[in-house]
C-alpha positions in Angstrom: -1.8 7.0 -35.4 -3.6 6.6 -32.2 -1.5 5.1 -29.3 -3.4 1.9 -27.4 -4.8 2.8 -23.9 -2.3 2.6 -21.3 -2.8 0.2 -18.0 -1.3 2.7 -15.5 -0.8 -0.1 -12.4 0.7 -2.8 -14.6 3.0 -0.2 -16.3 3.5 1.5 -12.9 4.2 -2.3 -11.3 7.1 -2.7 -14.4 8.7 0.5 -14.4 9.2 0.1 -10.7 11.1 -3.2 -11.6 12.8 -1.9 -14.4 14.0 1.2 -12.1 15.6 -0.8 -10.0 17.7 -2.8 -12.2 19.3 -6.2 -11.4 19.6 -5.4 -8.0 16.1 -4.4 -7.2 17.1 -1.7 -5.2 14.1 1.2 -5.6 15.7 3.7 -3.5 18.6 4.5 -6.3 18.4 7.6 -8.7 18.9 7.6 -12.4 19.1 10.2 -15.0 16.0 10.8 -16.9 14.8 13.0 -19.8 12.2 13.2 -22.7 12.5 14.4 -25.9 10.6 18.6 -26.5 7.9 18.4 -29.8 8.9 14.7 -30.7 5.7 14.4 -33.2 7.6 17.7 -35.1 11.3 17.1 -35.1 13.2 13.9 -36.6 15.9 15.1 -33.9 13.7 16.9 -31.2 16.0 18.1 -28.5 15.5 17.0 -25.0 14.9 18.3 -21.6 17.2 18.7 -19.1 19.0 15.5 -17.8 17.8 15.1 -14.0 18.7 12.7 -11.7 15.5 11.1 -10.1 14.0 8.6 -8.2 11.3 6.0 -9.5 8.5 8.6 -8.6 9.5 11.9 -10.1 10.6 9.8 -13.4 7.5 8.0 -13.5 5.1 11.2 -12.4 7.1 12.6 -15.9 6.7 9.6 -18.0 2.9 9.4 -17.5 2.5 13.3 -17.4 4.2 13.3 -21.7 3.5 9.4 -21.9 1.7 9.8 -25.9 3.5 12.8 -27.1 7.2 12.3 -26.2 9.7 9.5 -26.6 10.8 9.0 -22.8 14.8 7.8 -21.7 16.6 6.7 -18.6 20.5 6.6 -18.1 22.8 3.7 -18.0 24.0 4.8 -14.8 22.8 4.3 -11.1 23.3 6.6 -8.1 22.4 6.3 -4.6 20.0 8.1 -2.8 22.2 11.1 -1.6 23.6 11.4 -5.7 26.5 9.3 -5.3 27.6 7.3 -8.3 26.9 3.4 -7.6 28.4 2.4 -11.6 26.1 0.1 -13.8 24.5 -2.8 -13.1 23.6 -3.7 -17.0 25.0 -3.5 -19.8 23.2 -1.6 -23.1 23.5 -2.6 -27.3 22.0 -1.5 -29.6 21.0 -3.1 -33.6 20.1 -0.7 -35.5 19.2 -0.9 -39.3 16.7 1.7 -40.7 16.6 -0.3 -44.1 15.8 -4.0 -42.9 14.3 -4.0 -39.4 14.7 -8.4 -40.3 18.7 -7.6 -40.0 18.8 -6.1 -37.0 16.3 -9.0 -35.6 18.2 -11.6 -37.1 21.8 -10.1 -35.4 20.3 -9.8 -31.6 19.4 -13.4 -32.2 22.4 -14.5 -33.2 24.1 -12.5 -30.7 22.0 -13.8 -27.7 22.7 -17.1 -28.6 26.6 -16.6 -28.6 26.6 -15.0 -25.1 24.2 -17.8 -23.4 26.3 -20.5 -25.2 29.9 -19.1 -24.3 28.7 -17.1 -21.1 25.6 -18.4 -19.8 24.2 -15.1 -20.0 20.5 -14.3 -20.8 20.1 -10.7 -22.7 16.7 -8.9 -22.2 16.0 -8.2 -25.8 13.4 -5.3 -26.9 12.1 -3.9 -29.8 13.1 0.1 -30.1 9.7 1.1 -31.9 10.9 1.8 -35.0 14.4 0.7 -37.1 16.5 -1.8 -34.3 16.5 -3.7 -31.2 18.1 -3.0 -28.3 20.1 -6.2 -25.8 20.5 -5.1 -21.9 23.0 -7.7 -20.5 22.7 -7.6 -16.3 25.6 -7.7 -14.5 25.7 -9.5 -11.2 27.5 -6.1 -9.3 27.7 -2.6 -9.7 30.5 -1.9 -12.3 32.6 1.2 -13.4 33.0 2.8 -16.8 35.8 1.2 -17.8 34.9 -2.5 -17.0 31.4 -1.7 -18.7 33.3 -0.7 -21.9 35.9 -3.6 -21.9 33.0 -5.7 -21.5 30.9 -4.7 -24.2 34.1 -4.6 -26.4 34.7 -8.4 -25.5 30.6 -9.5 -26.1 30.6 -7.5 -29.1 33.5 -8.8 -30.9 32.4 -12.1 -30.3 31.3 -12.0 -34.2 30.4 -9.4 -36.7 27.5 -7.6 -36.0 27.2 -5.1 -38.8 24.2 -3.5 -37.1 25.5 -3.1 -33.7 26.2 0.4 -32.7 29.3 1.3 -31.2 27.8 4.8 -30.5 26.9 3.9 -27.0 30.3 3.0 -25.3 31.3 6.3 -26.6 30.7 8.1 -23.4 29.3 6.6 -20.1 26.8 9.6 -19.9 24.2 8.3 -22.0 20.4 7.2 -21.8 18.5 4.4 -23.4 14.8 4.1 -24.3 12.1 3.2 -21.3 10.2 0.0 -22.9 6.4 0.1 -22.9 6.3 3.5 -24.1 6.5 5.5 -27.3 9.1 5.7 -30.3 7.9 9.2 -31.4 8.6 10.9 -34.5 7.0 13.3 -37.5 4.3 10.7 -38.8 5.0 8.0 -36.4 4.5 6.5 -33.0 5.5 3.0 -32.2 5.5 1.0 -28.9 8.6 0.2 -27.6 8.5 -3.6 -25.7 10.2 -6.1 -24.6 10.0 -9.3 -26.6 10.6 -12.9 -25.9 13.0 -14.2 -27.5 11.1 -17.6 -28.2 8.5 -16.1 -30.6 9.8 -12.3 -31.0 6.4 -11.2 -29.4 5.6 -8.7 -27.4 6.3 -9.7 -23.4 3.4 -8.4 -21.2 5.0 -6.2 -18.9 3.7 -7.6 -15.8 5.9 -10.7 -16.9 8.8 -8.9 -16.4 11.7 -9.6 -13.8 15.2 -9.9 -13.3 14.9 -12.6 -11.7 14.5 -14.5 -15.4 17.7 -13.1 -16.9 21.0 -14.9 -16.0 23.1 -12.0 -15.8 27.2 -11.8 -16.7 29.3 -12.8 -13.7 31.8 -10.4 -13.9 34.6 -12.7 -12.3 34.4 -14.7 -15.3 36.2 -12.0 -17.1 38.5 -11.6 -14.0 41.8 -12.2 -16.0 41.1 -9.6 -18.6 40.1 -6.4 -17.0 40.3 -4.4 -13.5 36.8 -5.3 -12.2 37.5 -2.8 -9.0 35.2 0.2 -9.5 36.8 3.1 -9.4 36.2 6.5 -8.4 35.0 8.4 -11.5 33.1 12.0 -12.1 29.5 12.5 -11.7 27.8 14.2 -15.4 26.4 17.3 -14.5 23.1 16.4 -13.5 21.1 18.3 -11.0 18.7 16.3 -8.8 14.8 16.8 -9.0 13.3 18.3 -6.6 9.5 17.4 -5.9 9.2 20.7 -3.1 9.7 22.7 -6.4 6.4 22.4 -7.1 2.9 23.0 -5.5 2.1 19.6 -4.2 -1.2 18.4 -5.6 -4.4 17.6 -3.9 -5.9 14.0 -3.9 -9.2 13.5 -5.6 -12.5 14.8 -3.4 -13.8 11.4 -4.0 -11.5 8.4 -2.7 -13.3 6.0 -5.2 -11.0 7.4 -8.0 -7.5 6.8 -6.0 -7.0 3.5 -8.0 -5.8 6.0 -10.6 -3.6 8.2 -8.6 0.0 8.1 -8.5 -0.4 10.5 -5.1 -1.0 7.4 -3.0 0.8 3.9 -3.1 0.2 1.0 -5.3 -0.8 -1.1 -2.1 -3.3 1.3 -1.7 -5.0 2.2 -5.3 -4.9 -1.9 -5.7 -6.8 -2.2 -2.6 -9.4 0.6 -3.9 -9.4 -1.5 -7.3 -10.3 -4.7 -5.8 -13.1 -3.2 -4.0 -14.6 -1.4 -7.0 -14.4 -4.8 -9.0 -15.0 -7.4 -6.8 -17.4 -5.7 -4.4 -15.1 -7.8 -1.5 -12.3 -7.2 0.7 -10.9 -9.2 3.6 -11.0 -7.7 7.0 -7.0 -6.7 7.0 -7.7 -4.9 3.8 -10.0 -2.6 4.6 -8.6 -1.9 8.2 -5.2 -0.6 6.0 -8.0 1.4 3.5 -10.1 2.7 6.6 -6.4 3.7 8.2 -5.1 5.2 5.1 -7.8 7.4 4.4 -8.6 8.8 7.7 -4.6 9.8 7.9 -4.2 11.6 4.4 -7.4 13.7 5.3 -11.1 11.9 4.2 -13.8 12.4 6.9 -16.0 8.8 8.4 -18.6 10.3 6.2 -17.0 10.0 2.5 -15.0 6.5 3.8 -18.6 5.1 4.8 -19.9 6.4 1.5 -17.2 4.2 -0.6 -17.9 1.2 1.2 -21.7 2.0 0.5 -21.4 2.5 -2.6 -18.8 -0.6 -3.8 -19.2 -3.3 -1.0 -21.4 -6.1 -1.9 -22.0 -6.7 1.9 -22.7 -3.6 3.2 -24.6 -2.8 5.9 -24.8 0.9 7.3 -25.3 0.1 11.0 -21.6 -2.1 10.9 -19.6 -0.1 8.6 -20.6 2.8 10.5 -18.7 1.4 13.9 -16.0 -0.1 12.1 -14.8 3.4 10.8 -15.8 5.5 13.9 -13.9 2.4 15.9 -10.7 2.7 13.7 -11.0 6.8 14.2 -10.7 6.0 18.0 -14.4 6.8 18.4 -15.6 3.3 19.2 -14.8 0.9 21.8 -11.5 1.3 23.3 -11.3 4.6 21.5 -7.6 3.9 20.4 -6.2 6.1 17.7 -5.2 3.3 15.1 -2.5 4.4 13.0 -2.3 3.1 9.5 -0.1 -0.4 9.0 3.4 0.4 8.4 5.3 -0.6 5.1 7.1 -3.8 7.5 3.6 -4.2 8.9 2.1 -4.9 5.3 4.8 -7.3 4.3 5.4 -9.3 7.5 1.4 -9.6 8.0 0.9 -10.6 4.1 2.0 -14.5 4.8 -0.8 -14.3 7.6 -3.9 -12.6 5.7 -4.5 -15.6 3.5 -7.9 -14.3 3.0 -7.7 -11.0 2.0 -7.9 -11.0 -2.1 -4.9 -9.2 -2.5 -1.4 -9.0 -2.1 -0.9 -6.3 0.0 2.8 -5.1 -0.4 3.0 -4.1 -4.0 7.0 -3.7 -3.8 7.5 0.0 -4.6 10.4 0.5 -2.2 9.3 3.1 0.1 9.8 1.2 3.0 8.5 3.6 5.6 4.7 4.1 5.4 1.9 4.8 2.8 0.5 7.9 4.2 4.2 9.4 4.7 4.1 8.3 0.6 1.3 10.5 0.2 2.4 13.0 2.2 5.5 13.6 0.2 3.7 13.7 -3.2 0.4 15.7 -2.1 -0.9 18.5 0.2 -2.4 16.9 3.5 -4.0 19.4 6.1 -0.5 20.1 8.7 -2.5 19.5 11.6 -3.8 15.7 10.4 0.0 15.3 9.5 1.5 17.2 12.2 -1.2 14.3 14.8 0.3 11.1 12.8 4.1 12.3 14.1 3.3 12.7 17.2 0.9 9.7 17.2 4.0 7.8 15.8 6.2 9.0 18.1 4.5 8.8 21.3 3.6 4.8 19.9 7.7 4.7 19.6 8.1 6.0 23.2 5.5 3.1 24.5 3.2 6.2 25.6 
């Protein structure tokens, strides 16, 4: 069975979302791992559980995306690999014999915990045999509050298809919606669905935001909702310097489809290869970007040329010699920062696109290339000191 064609930004836009969790915080780790020779093995084994951030994982989910099932922990950590606890709460319907059981259960239950708890599940489909219910949690809980909660919502009826495999041990992983239930002689998507209509939920209408989660002082009077210190799994964290960084395409056209560079950044190329039309703020951040993860005037002016409905040779040829401090005042612009994009979005009303696309790098997008691809030192070692010497006011 052939899989359907990805669409890398929206999936790349959801998976930084779902990441996050309820707290849409993209600077935590989590554990992820895929499965070794899925399309061979009803129980393939798996690789190594790493703990990564939203980049490494997603660089491995799209690197195996059709030929392995793909899985990310319960747990959260924060950047330096402490454990934060979990921020949702995972179950799992499972019925191999009548898929219309397992359906029929997750509704049922999701009504219960909305009616009793106000709660809103976020209900998918696993791809195959079950379902699966995440339950968001307003805080950061520990292991034992998770499993005395899911204890309580579970036995709030008889759910013959629930699983009770997953409080077993808080060191467990869950399958990544919107990609691939993979085994011998099968491959099925694995989605979200709306609960309304049991259809698939486009990814891009995703959020949190939707999902009422479980307010944990509610349940107050029957457990010990301090987190407590508990063990980290041993779990080694990825490291991207342990591998030869990538270059970035020879032709800046193609960086809408490269995960080297931001999403600000491949959506700004994207609009300009469809539309033809960018505002003015847009294609200084473009023009910026380029120049400072290593493309020359000539190749910039060449994009423009070849994608811009209103080109003209004799402007676009100042504009980028102006921005590489060859023009005019001959200032050495640096590209916008990652505050820059998001404060100046309200005011850039004009531009087609949103610039700030939310991924939670928070610094700048050339430092995000530079820590995913090879950049020349010296055009690196010149935005630094550029940067600095800006900081300094010289």
């Amino acid at each position: 069975m052939r899989s359907p064609r990805l669409n890398k930004r929206k999936f790349e836009e959801f998976f930084i979302r779902w990441f996050a969790g309820p707290s849409r915080d993209a600077s935590v780790l989590r554990e992820y791992t895929h499965t070794i020779n899925a399309s061979r093995a009803e129980k393939p084994d798996f690789v190594e559980w790493d703990l990564h951030d939203w980049q490494s994982a997603l660089r491995e989910v799209l690197e195996y995306y059709e030929t392995e099932s793909h899985y990310l922990g319960y747990q959260f950590y924060s950047p330096d690999g402490r454990p934060l606890g979990y921020h949702y709460i995972y179950f799992d319907f499972d019925c191999k014999d009548d898929l219309s059981r397992a359906r029929q259960e997750l509704e049922r239950f999701a009504k219960i915990v909305r009616d009793r708890y106000g709660i809103d599940v976020v209900p998918y489909f696993s791809g195959r045999k079950g379902y699966g219910a995440v339950v968001p949690v307003d805080r950061y809980i520990d292991w034992y509050t998770y499993r005395t909660i899911w204890r309580l919502l579970a036995n709030l009826d008889r759910f013959a298809t629930l699983d009770p495999e997953v409080v077993r041990s808080g060191h467990r992983v869950h399958r990544i919606p919107y990609t691939f239930n993979i085994k011998p002689g099968h491959i099925g998507l694995c989605y979200i669905v709306d609960l309304r209509t049991f259809e698939m939920l486009p990814m891009e209408d995703f959020d949190w935001g939707n999902y009422e989660p479980l307010r944990v002082d509610r349940f107050s009077d029957l457990i010990n909702v301090k987190i407590e210190p508990f063990d980290r799994p041993r779990v080694r964290r990825f490291s991207r310097e342990a591998r030869a960084k990538p270059r970035l395409p020879d032709d800046p056209a193609e960086l809408d489809d490269c995960d080297l560079v931001p999403p600000c950044i491949r959506r700004i190329v994207a609009e300009l290869k469809e539309t033809g039309s960018l505002g003015h703020w847009s294609r200084f951040v473009l023009v910026a970007f380029l120049k400072w993860v290593g493309y020359d005037k000539e190749k910039i002016i060449d994009l423009f040329r070849r994608f811009a409905s209103d080109f003209r040779e004799d402007i676009t040829r100042y504009q980028v010699e102006h921005i590489f401090g060859e023009r005019g005042g001959r200032k050495d612009y640096l590209c916008p920062s990652c505050s820059e994009l998001r404060k100046n979005e309200s005011d850039r009303r004009r531009d087609r696109v949103s610039l700030c696309r939310g991924c939670g790098w928070n610094r700048n997008p050339v430092t995000y290339t530079y820590a995913r691809a090879y950049v020349p030192e010296e055009i690196r070692q010149r935005f630094f000191e550029l940067v600095a010497r800006r900081r300094g006011g010289t």
